[in-house]
VEXNU-243206 format. One record per residue (C-alpha): residue number from 1; z negated, x, y. Coordinates in nm, 4 decimals. Last residue first. Layout:
{NUM; {Z; X; Y}},
...
***
This chain:
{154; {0.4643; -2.0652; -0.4493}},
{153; {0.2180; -1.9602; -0.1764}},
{152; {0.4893; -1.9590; 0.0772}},
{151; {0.5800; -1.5911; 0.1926}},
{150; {0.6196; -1.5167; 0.5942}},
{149; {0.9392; -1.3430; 0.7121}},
{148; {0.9760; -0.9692; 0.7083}},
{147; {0.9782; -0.9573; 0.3254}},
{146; {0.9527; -0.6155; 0.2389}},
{145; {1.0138; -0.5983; -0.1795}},
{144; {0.7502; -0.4100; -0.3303}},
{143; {0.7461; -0.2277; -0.6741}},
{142; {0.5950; -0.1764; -0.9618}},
{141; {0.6473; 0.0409; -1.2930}},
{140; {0.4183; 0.0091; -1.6130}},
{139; {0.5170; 0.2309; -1.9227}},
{138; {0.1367; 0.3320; -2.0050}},
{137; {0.0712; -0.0142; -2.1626}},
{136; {-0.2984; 0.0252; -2.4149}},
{135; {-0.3031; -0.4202; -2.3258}},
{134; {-0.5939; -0.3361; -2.0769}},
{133; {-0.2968; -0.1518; -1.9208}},
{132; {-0.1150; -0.4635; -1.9065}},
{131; {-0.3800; -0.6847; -1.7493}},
{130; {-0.4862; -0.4743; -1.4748}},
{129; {-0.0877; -0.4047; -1.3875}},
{128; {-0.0753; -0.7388; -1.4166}},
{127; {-0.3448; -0.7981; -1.1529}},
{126; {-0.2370; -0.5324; -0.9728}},
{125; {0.0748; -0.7077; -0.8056}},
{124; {-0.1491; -1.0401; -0.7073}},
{123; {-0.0106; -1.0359; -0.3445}},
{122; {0.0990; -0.7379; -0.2007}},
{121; {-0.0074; -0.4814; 0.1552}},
{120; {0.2016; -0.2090; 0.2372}},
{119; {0.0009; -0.0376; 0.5732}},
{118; {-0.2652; -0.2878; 0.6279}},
{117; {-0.3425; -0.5081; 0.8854}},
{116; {-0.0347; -0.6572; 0.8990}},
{115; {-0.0452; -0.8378; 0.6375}},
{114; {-0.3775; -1.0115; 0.7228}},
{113; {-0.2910; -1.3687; 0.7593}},
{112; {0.0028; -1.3695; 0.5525}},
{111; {-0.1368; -1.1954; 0.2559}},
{110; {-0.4577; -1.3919; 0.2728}},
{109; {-0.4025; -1.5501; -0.0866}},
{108; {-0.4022; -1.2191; -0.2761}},
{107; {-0.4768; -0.8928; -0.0763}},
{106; {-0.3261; -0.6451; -0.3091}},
{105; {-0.3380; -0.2810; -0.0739}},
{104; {-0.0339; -0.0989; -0.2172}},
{103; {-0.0201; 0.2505; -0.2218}},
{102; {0.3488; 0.4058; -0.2007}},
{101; {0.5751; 0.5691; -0.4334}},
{100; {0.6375; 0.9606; -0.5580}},
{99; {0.3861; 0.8830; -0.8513}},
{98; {0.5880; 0.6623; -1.0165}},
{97; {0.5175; 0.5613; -1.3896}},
{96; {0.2140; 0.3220; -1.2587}},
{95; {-0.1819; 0.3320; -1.4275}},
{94; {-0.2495; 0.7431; -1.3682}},
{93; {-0.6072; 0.6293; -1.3251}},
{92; {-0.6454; 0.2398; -1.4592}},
{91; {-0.9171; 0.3269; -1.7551}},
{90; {-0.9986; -0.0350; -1.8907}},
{89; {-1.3622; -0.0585; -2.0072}},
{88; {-1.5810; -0.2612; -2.2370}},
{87; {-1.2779; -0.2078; -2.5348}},
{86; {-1.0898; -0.3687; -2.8156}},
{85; {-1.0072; -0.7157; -2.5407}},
{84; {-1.0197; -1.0701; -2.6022}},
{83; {-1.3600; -1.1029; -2.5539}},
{82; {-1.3520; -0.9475; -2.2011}},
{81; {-1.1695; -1.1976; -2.0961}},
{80; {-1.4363; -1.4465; -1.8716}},
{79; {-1.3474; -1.1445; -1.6095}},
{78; {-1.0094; -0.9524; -1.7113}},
{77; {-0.8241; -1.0529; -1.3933}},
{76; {-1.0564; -0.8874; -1.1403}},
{75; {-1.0773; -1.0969; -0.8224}},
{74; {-1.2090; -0.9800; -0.4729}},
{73; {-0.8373; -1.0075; -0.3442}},
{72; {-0.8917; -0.5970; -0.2407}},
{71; {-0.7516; -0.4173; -0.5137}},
{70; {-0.6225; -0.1299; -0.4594}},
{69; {-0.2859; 0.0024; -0.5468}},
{68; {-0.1214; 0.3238; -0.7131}},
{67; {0.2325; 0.4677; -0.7433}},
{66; {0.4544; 0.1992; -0.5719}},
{65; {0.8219; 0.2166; -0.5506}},
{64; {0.9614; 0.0238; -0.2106}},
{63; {1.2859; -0.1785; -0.2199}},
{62; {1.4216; -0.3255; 0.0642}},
{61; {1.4202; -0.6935; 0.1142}},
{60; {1.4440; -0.7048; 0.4886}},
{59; {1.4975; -0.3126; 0.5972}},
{58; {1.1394; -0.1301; 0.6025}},
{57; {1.0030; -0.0259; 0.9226}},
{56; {0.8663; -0.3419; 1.0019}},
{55; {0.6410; -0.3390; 0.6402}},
{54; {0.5514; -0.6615; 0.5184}},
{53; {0.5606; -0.6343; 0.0891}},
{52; {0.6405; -0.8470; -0.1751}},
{51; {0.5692; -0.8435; -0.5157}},
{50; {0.7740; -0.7300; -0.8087}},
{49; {0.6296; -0.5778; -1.1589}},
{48; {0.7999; -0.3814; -1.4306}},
{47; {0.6705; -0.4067; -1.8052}},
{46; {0.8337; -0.1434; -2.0556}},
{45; {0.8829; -0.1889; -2.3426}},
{44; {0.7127; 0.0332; -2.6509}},
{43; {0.3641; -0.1508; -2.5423}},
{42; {0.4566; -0.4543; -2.7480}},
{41; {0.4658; -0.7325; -2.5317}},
{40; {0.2454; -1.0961; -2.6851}},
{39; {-0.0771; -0.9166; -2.4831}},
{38; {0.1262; -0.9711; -2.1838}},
{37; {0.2016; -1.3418; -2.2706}},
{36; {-0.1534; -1.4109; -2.3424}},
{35; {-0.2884; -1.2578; -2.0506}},
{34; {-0.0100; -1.4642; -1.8248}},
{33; {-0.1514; -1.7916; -2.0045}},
{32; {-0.5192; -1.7233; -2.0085}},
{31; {-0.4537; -1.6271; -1.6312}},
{30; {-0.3001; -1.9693; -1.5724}},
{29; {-0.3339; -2.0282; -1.1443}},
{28; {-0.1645; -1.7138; -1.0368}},
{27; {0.1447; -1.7934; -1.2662}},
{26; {0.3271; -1.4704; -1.3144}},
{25; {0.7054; -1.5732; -1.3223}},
{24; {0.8963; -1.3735; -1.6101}},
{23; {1.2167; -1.2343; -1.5786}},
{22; {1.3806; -1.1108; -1.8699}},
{21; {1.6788; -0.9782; -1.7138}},
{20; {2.0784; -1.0667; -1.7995}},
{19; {2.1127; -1.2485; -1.5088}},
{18; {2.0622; -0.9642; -1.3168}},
{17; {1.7898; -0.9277; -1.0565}},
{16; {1.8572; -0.7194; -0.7014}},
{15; {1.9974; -1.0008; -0.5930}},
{14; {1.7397; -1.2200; -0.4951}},
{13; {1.7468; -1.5601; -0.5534}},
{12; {1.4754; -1.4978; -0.8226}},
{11; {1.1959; -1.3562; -0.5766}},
{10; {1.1659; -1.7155; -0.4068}},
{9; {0.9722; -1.8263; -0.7342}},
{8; {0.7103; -1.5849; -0.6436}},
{7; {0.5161; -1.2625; -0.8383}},
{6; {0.7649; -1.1589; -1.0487}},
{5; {0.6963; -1.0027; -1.3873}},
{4; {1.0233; -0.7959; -1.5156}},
{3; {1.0251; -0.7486; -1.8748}},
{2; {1.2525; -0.4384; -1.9777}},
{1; {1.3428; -0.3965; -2.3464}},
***
């Protein structure tokens, strides 16, 4: 099975999701709540992730494979977790399925005021990549959808 995390509420009306998915919303505010549900996935499925992007040489809702990202929100999801976890230290080399895609730059709550200051910047896309490989997932793919109008904190 597939489990798609999405990153806004917006992201459902578009169609590039079936109805037949399991979508999941990540819930920026209730990290015990989206580490529990990760940790519920058994690492045979595989996990894909959606965020959006600004990139003005992307089409409106195009659909951009990412390979690696860096985390610049100043956040790591596994801090106050640690307890939950079988080891000190989450290896995150090699951490998407694609490595033909694009590096994302997750800049969190400023994504509006500083997205175009970097070349394909997200929202809170690595924090379940974070969460899922601390999980022993290997079968993590993300992408970016280019929004070229402004996202609502939803």
């Amino acid at each position: 099975m597939v489990y798609k995390f999405i990153l806004h509420s917006s992201m459902y009306e578009i169609p590039i999701f079936n109805q037949s998915d399991k979508i999941i919303l990540f819930d920026i505010t209730n990290m015990s709540n989206n580490i529990n549900t990760i940790s519920q996935i058994t690492i045979d499925n595989n996990i894909e992730i959606y965020d959006y992007t600004y990139h003005p040489n992307h089409v409106h809702h195009d659909l951009i494979k990412v390979s690696d990202h860096i985390n610049k929100t100043g956040y790591n999801p596994l801090i106050g977790n640690q307890s939950q976890l079988d080891k000190p230290f989450i290896d995150l080399s090699n951490l998407y399925s694609s490595t033909n895609g694009v590096v994302t730059s997750c800049i969190g709550k400023h994504f509006n005021n500083y997205k175009t200051k970097n070349l394909y910047p997200s929202t809170y896309l690595c924090y379940i990549s974070i969460i899922a490989r601390a999980y022993h997932h290997k079968l993590i793919k993300a992408f970016l959808i280019n929004n070229l109008n402004g996202i609502k904190n939803d």
